[in-house]
C-alpha positions as CSV (number, residue, x, y, z in Angstrom):
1,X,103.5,104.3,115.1
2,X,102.0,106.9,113.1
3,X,99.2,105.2,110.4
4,X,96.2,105.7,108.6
5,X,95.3,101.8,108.9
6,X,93.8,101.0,112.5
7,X,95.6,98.2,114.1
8,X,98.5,97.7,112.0
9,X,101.3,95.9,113.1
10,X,104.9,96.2,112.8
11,X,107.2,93.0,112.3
12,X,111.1,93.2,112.3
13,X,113.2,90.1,112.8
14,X,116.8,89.6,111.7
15,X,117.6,86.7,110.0
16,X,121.5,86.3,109.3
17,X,122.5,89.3,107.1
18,X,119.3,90.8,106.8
19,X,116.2,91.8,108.6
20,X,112.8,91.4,107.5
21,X,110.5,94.0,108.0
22,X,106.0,93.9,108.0
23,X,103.6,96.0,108.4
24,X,100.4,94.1,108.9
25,X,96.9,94.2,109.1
26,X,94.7,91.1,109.8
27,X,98.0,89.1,108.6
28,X,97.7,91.2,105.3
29,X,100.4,93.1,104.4
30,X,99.6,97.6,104.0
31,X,101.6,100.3,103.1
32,X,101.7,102.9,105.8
33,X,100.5,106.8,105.2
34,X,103.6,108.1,106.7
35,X,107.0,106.9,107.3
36,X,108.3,105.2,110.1
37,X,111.6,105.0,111.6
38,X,113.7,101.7,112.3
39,X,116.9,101.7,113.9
40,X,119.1,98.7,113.4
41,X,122.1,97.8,115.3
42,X,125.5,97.6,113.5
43,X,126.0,94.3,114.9
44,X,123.0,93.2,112.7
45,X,123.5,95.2,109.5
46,X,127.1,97.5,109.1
47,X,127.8,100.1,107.1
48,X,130.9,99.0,106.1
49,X,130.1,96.4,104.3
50,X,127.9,98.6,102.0
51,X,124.5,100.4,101.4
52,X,121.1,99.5,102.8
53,X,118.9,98.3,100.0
54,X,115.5,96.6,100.1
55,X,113.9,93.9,98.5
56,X,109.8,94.5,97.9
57,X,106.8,92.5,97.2
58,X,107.4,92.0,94.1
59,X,111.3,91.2,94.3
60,X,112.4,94.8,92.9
61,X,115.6,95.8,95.1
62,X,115.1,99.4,95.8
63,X,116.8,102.2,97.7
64,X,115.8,103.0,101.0
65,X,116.0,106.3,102.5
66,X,118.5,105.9,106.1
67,X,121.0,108.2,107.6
68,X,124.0,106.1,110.0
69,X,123.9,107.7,113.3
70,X,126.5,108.9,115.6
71,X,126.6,104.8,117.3
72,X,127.0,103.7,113.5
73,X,123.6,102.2,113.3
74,X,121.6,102.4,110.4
75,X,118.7,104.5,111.0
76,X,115.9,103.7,108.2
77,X,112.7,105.8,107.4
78,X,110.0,103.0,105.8
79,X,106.7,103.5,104.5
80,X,106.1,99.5,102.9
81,X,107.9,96.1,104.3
82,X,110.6,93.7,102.7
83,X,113.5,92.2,103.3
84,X,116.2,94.7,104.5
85,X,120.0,93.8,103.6
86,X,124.0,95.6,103.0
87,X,124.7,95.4,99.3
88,X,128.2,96.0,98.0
89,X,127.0,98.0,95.3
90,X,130.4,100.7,94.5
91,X,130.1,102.8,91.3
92,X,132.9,104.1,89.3
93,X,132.2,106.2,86.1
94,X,135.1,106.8,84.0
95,X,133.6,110.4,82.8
96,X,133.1,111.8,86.3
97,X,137.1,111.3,87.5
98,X,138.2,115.2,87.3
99,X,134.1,116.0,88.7
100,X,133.8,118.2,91.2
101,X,130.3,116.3,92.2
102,X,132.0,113.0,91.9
103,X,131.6,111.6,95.3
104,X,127.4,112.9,95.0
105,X,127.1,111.2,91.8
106,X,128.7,107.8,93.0
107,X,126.9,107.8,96.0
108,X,123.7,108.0,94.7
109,X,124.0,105.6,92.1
110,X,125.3,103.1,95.1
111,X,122.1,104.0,96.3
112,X,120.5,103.0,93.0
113,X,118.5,106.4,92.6
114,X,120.8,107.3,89.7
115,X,121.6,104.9,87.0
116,X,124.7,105.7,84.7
117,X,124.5,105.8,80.8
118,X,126.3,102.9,80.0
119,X,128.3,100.8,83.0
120,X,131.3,103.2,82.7
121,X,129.6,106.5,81.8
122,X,127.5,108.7,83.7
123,X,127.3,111.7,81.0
124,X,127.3,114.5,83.6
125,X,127.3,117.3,81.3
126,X,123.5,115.9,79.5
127,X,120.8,116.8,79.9
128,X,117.7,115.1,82.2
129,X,114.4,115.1,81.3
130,X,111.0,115.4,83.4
131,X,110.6,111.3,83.7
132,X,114.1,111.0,84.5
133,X,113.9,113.6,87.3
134,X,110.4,111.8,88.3
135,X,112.3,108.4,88.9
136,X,115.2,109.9,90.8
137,X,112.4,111.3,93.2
138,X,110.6,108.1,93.9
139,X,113.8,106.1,94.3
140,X,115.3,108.4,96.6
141,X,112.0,108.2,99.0
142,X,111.2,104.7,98.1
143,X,107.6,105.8,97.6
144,X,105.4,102.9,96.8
145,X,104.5,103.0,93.2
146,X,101.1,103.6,92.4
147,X,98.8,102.1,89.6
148,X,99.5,102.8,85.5
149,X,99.5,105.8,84.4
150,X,96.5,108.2,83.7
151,X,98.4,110.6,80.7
152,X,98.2,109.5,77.3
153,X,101.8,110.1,76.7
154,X,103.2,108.2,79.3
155,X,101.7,104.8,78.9
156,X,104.9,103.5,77.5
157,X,106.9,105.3,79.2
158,X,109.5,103.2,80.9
159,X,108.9,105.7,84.1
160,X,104.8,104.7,83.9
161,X,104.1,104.1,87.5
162,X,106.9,106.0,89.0
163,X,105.2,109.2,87.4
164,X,101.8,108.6,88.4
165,X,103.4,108.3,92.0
166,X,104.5,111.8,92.2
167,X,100.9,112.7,90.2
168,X,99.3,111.2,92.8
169,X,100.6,113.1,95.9
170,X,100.8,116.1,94.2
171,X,104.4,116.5,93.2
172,X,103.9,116.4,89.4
173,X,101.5,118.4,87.5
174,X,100.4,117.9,84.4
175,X,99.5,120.0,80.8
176,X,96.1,118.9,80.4
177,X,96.2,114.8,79.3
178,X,99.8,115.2,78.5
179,X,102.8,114.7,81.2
180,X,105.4,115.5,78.7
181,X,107.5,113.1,80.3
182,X,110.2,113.1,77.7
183,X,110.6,116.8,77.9
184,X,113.9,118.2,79.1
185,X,113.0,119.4,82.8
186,X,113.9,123.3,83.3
187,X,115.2,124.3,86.2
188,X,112.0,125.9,87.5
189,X,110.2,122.5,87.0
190,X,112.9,120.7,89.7
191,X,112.5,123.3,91.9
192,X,109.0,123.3,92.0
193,X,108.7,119.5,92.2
194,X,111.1,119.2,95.4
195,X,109.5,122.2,97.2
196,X,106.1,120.3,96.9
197,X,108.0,117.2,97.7
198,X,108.7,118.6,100.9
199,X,105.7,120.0,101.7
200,X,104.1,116.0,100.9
201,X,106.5,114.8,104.0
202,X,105.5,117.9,106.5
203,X,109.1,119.2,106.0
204,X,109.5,122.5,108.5
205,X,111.2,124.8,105.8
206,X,111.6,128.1,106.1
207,X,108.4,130.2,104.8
208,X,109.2,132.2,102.1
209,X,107.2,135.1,99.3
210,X,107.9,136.3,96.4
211,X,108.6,139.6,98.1
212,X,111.7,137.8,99.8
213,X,113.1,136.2,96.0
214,X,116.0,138.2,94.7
215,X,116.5,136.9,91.3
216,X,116.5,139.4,88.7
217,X,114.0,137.1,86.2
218,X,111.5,135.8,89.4
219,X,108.6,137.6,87.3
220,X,109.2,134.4,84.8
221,X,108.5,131.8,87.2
222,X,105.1,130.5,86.7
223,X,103.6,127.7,88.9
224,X,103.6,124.8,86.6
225,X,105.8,121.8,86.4
């Protein structure tokens, strides 16, 4: 499979109602450069019973990017190891009912890449800020987090490491030695982020100029976020 690390070895065994999955190096465990796909059976792990989540290293249950195929097999796309299992995680938020994104918003808080505001609220109608937007990013990829941050506003941030992740692989920019991680993210800034997301994973999109942008106020777009 595709890696920067020379002899690495993939591991997957099923134990009961999970599966354990390593990547390996001289019995040492690596994280891999790109992502790596793992199909598992539905008589191993079903979708019915729930979402795929995964336990890591250090025993944080994260989300774990995986489509279910036409066969119903879960179909997983994994950059680090851990232990692989269904959780019944269903999310109701008492704000959402009349929604018309009600069944997005649920499903990605099953997921755990959105949290609610409180365990019945999910405050649709507030607004997000650039951290927030940074964490939804990571958790939705499952990228492996990277060391402490290097901005001077963001050391206490409770989104640290999930920002320097995006920093690092050039998702995030920053404003000189400032993130501005509690600032409300603009429109533009989101946009900008996911298209360089893409680009990071070698996503074929379509090419497009500013020639080809229609909006009336493209002249205010600027290529910072």
């Amino acid at each position: 499979f595709p890696s920067d690390v020379a002899g690495t070895v993939a591991n997957v065994v099923a134990e009961d109602d999970r599966v354990q999955v390593a990547f390996k190096q001289n019995d040492a465990d690596v994280i891999l450069s790109q992502y790596v796909e793992v199909v598992i059976p539905q008589d191993v792990l079903s979708p019915k019973d729930g979402v795929l989540v995964q336990r890591l290293a250090d025993g944080t249950i994260a989300a774990v990017p995986h489509r279910v195929d036409e066969n119903g097999q879960f179909v997983l796309q994994l950059r680090a190891g851990g232990e692989v299992f269904v959780q019944n995680t269903k999310k109701e938020f008492k704000d959402i009912e009349k929604d018309g994104h009600k069944q997005y918003i649920e499903e990605l808080a099953e997921r755990l890449i959105v949290n609610g505001t409180t365990t019945e609220t999910f405050s649709p109608k507030a607004t997000m800020t650039r951290g927030q937007f940074a964490a939804m990013l990571q958790r939705s990829l499952a990228l492996p987090k990277t060391k402490a941050a290097s901005f001077k506003d963001t050391s206490d941030n409770q989104f640290t490491y999930e920002l320097q992740t995006l920093v690092d692989i050039g998702v995030l920019k920053g404003d000189g030695d400032l993130l501005k991680p509690k600032d409300n993210i603009t429109r533009k800034q989101a946009a900008l982020m996911i298209a360089r997301l893409l680009e990071h994973l070698e996503v074929d999109v379509p090419a497009v100029t500013a020639e080809d942008a229609t909006f009336t106020d493209k002249e205010a777009i600027s290529p910072d976020a």
